[in-house]
Every structure is written in structure tokens, then in C-alpha cells.
ROZAFI-371393 format. One line per 5 residues: number of its first residue (from 0); their letters; for each residue x negated, y negated, z of N, C-alpha, C. Coordinates in nm, 3 decimals, decimal comma. Atoms other than C-alpha are relative to their C-alpha. Example, Ala and Ser with C-alpha at 12.3 -4.5 7.8 and 13.67 -1.06 7.14 Angstrom:
2
0> AS> -0,089/0,119/0,000/-1,230/0,450/0,780/-0,090/-0,120/0,000; 0,082/0,119/-0,006/-1,367/0,106/0,714/0,077/-0,109/0,073
This chain:
185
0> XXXXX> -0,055/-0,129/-0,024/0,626/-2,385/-6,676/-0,089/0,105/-0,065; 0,081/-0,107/0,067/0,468/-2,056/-6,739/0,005/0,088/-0,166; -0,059/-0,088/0,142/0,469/-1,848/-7,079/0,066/0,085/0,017; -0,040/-0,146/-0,055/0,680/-1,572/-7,065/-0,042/0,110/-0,061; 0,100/-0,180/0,008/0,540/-1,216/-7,064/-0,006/0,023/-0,194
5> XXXXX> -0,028/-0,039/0,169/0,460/-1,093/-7,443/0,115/0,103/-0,056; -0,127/-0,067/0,023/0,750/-0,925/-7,614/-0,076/0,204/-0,007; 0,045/-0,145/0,004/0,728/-0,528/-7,609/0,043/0,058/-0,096; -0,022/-0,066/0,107/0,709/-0,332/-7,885/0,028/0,156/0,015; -0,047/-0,135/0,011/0,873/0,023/-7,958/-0,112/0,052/-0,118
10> XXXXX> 0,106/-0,096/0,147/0,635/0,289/-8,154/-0,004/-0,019/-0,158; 0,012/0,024/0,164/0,761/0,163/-8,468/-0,099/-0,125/-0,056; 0,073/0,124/0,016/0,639/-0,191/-8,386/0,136/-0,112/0,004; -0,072/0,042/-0,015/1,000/-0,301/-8,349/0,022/-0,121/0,110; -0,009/0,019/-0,142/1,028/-0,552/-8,067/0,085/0,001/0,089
15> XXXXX> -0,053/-0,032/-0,093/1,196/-0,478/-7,758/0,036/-0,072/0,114; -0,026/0,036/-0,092/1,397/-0,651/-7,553/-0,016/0,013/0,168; 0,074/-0,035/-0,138/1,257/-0,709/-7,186/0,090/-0,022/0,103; -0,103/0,007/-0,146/1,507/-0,665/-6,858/-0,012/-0,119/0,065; 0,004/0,206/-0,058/1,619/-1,031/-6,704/-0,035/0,041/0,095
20> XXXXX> 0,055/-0,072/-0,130/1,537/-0,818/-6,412/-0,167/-0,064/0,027; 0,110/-0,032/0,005/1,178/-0,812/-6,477/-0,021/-0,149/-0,047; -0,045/0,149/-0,021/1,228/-1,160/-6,626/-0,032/-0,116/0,103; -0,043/0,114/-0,163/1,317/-1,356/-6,313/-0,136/0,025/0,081; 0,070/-0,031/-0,099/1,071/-1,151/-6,101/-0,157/-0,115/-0,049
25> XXXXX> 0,121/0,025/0,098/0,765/-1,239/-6,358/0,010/-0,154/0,013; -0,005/0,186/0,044/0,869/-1,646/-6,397/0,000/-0,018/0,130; 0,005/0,024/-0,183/0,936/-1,622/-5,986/-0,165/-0,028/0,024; 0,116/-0,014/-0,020/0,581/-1,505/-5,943/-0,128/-0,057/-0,006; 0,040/0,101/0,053/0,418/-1,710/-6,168/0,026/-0,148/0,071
30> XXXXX> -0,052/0,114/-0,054/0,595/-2,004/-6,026/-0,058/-0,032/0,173; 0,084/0,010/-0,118/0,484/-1,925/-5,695/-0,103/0,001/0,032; 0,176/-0,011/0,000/0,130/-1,839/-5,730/-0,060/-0,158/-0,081; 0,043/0,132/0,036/0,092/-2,190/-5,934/0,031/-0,101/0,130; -0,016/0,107/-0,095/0,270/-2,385/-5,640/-0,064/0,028/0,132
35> XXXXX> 0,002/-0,031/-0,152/0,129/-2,229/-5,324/-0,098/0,134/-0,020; 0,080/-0,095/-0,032/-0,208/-2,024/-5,466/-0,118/-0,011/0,054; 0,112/0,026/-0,116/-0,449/-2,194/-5,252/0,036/0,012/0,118; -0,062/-0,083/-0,163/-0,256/-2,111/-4,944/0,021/0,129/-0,003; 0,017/-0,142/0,003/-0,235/-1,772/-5,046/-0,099/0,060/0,011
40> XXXXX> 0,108/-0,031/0,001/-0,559/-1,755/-5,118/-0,113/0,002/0,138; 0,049/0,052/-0,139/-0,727/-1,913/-4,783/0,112/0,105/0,067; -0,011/-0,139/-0,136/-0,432/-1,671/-4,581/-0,028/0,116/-0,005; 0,072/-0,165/0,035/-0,584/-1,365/-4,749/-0,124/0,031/0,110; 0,172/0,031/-0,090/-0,924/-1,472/-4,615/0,021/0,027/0,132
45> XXXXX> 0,007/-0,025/-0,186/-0,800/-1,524/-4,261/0,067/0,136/0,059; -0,061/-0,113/-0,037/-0,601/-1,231/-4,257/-0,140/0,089/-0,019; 0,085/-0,102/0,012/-0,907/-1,025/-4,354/-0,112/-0,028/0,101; 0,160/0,031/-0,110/-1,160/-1,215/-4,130/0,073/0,057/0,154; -0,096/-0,056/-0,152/-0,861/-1,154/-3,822/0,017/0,138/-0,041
50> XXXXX> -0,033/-0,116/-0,043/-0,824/-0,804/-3,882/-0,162/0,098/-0,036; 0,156/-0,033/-0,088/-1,239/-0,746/-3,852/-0,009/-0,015/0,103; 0,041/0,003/-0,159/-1,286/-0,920/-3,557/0,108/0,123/0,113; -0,056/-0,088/-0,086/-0,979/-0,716/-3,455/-0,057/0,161/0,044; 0,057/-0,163/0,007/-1,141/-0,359/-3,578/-0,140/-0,050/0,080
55> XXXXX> 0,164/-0,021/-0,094/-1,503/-0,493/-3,375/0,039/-0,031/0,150; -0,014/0,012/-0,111/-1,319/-0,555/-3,045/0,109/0,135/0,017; -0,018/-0,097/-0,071/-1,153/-0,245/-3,049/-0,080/0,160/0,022; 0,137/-0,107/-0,033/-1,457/-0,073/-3,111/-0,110/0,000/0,124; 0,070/0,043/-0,158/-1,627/-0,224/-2,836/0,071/0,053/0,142
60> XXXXX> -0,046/-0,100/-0,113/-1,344/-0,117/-2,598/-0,013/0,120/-0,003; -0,014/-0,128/0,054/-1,351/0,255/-2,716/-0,162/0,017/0,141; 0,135/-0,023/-0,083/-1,635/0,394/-2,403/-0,118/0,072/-0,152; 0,119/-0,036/0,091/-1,983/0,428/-2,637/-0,065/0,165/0,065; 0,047/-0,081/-0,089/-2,040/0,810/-2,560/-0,149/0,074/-0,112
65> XXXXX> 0,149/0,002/0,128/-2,428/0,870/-2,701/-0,013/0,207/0,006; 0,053/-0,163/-0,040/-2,586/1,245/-2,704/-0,047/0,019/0,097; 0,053/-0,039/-0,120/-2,792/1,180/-2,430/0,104/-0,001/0,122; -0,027/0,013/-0,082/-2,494/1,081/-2,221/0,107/0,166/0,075; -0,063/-0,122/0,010/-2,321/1,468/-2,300/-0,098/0,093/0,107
70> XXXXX> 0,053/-0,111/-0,034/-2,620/1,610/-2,186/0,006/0,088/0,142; -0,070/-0,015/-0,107/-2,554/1,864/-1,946/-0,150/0,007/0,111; 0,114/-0,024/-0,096/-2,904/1,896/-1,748/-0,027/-0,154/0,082; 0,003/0,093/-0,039/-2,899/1,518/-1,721/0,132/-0,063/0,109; -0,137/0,046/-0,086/-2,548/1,513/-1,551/-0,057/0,082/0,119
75> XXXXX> 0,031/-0,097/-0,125/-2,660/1,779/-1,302/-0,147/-0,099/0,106; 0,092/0,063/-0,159/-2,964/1,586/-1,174/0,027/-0,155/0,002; -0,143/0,066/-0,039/-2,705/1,287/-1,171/0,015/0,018/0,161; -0,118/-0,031/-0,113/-2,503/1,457/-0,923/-0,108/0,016/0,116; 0,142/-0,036/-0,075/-2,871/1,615/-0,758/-0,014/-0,148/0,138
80> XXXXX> 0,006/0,134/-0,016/-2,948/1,252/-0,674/0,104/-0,047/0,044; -0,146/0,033/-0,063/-2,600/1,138/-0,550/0,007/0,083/0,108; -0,028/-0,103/-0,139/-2,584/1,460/-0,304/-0,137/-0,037/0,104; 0,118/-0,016/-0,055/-2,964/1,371/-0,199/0,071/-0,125/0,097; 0,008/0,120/-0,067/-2,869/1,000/-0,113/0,100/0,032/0,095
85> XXXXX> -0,106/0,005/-0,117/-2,572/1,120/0,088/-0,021/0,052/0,103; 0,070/-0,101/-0,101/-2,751/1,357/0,276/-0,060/-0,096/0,078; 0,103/0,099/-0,091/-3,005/1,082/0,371/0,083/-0,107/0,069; -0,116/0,099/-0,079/-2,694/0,829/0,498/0,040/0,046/0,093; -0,072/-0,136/-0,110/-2,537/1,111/0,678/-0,057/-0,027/0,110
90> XXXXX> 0,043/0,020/-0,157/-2,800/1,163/0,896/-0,107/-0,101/0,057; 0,008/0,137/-0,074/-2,883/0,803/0,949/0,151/-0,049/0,058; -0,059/-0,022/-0,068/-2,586/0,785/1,032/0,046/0,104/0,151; -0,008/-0,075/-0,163/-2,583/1,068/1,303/-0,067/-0,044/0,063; 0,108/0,001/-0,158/-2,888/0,956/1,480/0,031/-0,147/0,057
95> XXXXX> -0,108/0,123/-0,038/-2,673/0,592/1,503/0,111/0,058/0,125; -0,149/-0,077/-0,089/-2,405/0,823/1,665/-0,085/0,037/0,087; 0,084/-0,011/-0,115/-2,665/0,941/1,897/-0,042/-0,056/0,083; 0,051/0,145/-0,057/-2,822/0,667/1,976/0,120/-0,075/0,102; -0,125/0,032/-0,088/-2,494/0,518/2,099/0,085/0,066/0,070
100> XXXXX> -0,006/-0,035/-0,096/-2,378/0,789/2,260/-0,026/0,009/0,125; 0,082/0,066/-0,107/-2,674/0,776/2,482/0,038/-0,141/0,068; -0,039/0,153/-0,018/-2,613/0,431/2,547/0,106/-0,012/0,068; -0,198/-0,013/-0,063/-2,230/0,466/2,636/-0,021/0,053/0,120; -0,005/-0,082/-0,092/-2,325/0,765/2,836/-0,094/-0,046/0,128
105> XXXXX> 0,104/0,081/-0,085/-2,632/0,553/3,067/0,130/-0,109/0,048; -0,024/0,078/-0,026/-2,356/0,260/3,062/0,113/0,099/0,144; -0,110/-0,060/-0,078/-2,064/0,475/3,204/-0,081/0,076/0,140; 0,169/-0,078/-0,083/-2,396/0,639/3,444/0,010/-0,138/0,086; 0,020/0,120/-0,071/-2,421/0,255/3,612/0,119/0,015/0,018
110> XXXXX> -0,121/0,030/-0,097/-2,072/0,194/3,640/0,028/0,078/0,124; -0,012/-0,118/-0,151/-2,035/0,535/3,857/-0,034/-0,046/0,108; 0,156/0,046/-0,082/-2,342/0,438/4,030/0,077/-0,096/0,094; -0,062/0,078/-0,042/-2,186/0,111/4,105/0,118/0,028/0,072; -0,153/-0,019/-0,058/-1,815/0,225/4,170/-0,039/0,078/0,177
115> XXXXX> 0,012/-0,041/-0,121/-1,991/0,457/4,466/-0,074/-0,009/0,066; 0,061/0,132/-0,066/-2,213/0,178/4,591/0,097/-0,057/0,086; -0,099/0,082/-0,049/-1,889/-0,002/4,629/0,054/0,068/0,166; -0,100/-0,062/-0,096/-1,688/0,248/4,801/-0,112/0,052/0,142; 0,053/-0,038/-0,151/-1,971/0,354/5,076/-0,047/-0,115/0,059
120> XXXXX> 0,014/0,125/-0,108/-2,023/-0,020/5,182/0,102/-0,031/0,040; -0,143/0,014/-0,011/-1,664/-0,020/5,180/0,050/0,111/0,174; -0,030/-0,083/-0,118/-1,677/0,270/5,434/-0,082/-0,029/0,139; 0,080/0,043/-0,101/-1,969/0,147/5,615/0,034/-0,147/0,057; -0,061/0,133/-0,034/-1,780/-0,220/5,679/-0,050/-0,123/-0,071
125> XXXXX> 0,057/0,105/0,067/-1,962/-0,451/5,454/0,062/-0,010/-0,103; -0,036/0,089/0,119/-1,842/-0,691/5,188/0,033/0,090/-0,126; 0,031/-0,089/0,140/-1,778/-0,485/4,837/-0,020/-0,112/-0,081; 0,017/0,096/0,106/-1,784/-0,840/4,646/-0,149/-0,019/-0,028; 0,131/0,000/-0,022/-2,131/-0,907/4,824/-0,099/0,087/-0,052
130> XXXXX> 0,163/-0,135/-0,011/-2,318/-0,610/4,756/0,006/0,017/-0,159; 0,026/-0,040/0,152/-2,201/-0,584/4,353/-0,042/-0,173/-0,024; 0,051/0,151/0,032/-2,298/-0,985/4,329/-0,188/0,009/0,023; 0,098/0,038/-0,074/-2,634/-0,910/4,515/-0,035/0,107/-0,083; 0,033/-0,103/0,106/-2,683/-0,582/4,255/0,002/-0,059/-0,126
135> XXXXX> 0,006/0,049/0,116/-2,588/-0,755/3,984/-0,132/-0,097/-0,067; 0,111/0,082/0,025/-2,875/-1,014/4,016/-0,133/0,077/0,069; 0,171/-0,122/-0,005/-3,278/-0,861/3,948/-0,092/-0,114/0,106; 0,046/0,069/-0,129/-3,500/-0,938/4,245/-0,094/-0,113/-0,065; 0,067/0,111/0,065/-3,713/-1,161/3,962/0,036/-0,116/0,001
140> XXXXX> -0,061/0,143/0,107/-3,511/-1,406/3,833/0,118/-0,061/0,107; -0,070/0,031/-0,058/-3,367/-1,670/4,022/0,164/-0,059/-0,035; -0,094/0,038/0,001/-3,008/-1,764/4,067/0,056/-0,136/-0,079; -0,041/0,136/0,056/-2,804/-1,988/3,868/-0,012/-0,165/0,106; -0,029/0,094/-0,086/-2,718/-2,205/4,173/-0,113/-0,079/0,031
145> XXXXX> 0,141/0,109/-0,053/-3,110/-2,292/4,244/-0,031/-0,063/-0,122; 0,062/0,091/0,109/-3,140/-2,407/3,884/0,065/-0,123/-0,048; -0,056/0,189/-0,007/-3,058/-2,779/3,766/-0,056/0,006/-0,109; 0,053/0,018/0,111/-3,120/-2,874/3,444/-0,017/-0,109/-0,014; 0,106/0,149/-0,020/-3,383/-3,150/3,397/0,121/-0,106/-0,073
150> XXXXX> -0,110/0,136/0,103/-3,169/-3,496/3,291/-0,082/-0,065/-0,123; -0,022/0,058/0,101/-3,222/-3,643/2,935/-0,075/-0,141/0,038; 0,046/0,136/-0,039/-3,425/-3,980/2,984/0,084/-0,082/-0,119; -0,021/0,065/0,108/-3,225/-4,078/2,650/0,116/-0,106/0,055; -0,120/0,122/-0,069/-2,967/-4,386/2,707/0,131/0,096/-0,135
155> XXXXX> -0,049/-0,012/0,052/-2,652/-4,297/2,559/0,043/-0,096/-0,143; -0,012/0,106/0,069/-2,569/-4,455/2,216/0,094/-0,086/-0,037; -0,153/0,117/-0,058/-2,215/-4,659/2,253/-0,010/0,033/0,086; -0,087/-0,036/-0,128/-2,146/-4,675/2,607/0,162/-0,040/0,000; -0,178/0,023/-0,005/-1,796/-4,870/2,524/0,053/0,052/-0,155
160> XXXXX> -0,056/-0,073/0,107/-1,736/-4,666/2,205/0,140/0,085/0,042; -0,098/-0,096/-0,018/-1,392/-4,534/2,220/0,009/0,059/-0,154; -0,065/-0,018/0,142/-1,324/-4,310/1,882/0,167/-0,013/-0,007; -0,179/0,010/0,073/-0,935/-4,324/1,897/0,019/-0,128/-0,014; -0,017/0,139/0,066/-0,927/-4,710/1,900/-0,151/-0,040/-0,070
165> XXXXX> 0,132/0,045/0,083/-1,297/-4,763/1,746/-0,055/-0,153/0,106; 0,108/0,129/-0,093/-1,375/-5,021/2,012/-0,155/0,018/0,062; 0,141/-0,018/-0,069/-1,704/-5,031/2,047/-0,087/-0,150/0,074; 0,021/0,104/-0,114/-1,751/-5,360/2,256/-0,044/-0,094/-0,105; 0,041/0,113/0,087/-1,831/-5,587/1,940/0,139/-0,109/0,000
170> XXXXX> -0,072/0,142/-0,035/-1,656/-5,923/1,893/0,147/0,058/-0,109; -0,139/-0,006/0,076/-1,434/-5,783/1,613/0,088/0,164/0,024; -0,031/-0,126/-0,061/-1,197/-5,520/1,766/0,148/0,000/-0,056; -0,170/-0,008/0,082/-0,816/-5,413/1,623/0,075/-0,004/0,148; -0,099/-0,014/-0,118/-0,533/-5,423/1,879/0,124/-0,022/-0,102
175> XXXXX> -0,112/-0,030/0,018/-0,222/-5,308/1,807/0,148/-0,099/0,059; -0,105/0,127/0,002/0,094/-5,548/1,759/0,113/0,020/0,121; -0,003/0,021/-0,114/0,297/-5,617/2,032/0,136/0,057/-0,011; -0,169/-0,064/0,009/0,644/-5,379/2,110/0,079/-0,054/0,060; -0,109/0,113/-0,018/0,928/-5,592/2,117/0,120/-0,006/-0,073
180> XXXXX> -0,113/-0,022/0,045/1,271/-5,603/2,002/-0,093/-0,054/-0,155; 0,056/0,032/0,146/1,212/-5,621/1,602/0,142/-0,118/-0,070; -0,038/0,069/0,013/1,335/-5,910/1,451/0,103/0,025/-0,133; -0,112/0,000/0,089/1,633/-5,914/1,216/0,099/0,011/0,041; -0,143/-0,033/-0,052/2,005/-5,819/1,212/0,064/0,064/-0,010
């Protein structure tokens, strides 16, 4: 057990009774710091090492704002640069929109074309299927119908390969058991 505290003396040199108050607390204290001051000691530590790492990760979130990033001549040709590149998208973009206008406007230009092709062979008594089939194809290039596509000299590689039963004409083949009343009662 611990010593207890030294007695207190009054100005004369008298000694002075010490409060059981103060007492208890003092022999508590003692008592605890002997049974349990290497765990106090080690949770000091971690408490102080956990509430660094805490103060360096909320310094890290905090945005880092430097001098140069205040500056105001450097924000302006920033923005300079941002308005330039949009400018230059813009009108790559318009001459896209142009471009395909044209395009639309030539396509919708043929259909016309076509639609009053139709209608004056239509008036003159001839075919309308005929004459947009016979427009449709360029006087170069011949017709699907005359072309054939050369045959493959390759042999196929199973000829009795089925994939849903796997028969492929070898000696060992599965067949499925035979449906018939099932036996029991």
C-alpha cells in the first residue's frame, strides 16, 4: 500500500489534520496508478499519436489555397483560355452543322428528284417500281442477281456432328433412356 501524503503543518509548525476527503481521493489515485500505470501510460501515447494523424488529415482536407492561386491576373488568363477553347469548339461545331445541313439538303434534293421521276412514268404508263429499281442501280456495277459467290473447296469438319445430342458419328454416342411407365408404386 502507498504512504500517505505528509502531515500539514500550520505557521506555528503545529500539525494539521488532512480532510478524509482528500484522503480517499490521494490512496484511490495512488492505488490506481500502481495497478493499471502501464495501461495508462501506452493509452496516453495512442491517444496522442490518434489525435495527430487526426489534426494531418484534416489538414489535408482543408483546399491548400497558395498566393499564386489568389492571384488575380492569373485567374483572368484562366478564364482568357477557357473562352478561347470554347470559341474554337463552337465553330467546329458550326461548320459540322453545315456540313450536314448540306448533306440533308442534297439528300431531300434526290428524293424530290426521284418522287417526280416516279410520278411522270406514272403518267406516261410505265412501271413506277421498274424505273426506281433501274435508278437505283449505277450503270457500272453489276447486279446482285449476276453475282454467285465462288464455293469454298474446304470439306466441312463433322458432317454427322449434331451439337444438341453431341453425336458426331463415333462408336461411343449417349442416347437417352427409354420413356416408359416408371417403375414403383
Amino acid at each position: 500500500m502507498a504512504n500517505p501524503p505528509p502531515e500539514q503543518r500550520d505557521p506555528l509548525g503545529a500539525p494539521t489534520p488532512v480532510p478524509s476527503v482528500l484522503l480517499y481521493l490521494y490512496t484511490e489515485g495512488t492505488l490506481i496508478i500502481s495497478s493499471y500505470g502501464w495501461y495508462i501510460f501506452f493509452g496516453c501515447i495512442a491517444i496522442y499519436l490518434l489525435l495527430q494523424k487526426l489534426s494531418d488529415m484534416m489538414q489535408s482536407r482543408r483546399p491548400h489555397q497558395t498566393h499564386t492561386d489568389l492571384e488575380p491576373l492569373l485567374i483572368v488568363k484562366q478564364q482568357e483560355a477557357m473562352e478561347a477553347a470554347r470559341r474554337k469548339m463552337q465553330a467546329e461545331l458550326d461548320t459540322q452543322a453545315v456540313k450536314y445541313k448540306e448533306k440533308q439538303n442534297l439528300l431531300e434534293e434526290a428524293k424530290r428528284r426521284q418522287k417526280i421521276e416516279a410520278w411522270e412514268s406514272i403518267q406516261e404508263g410505265r412501271s413506277y417500281r421498274a424505273n426506281t429499281r433501274f435508278n437505283q442501280q449505277e450503270p457500272g456495277q453489276p447486279s446482285s442477281s449476276n453475282l454467285t459467290k465462288p464455293k469454298s473447296g474446304k470439306k466441312s469438319l463433322a458432317t454427322g456432328f449434331n451439337a444438341l445430342t453431341g453425336d458426331g458419328g463415333g462408336s461411343c454416342t449417349w442416347r437417352p433412356n427409354r420413356r416408359g411407365p416408371s417403375s414403383g408404386g
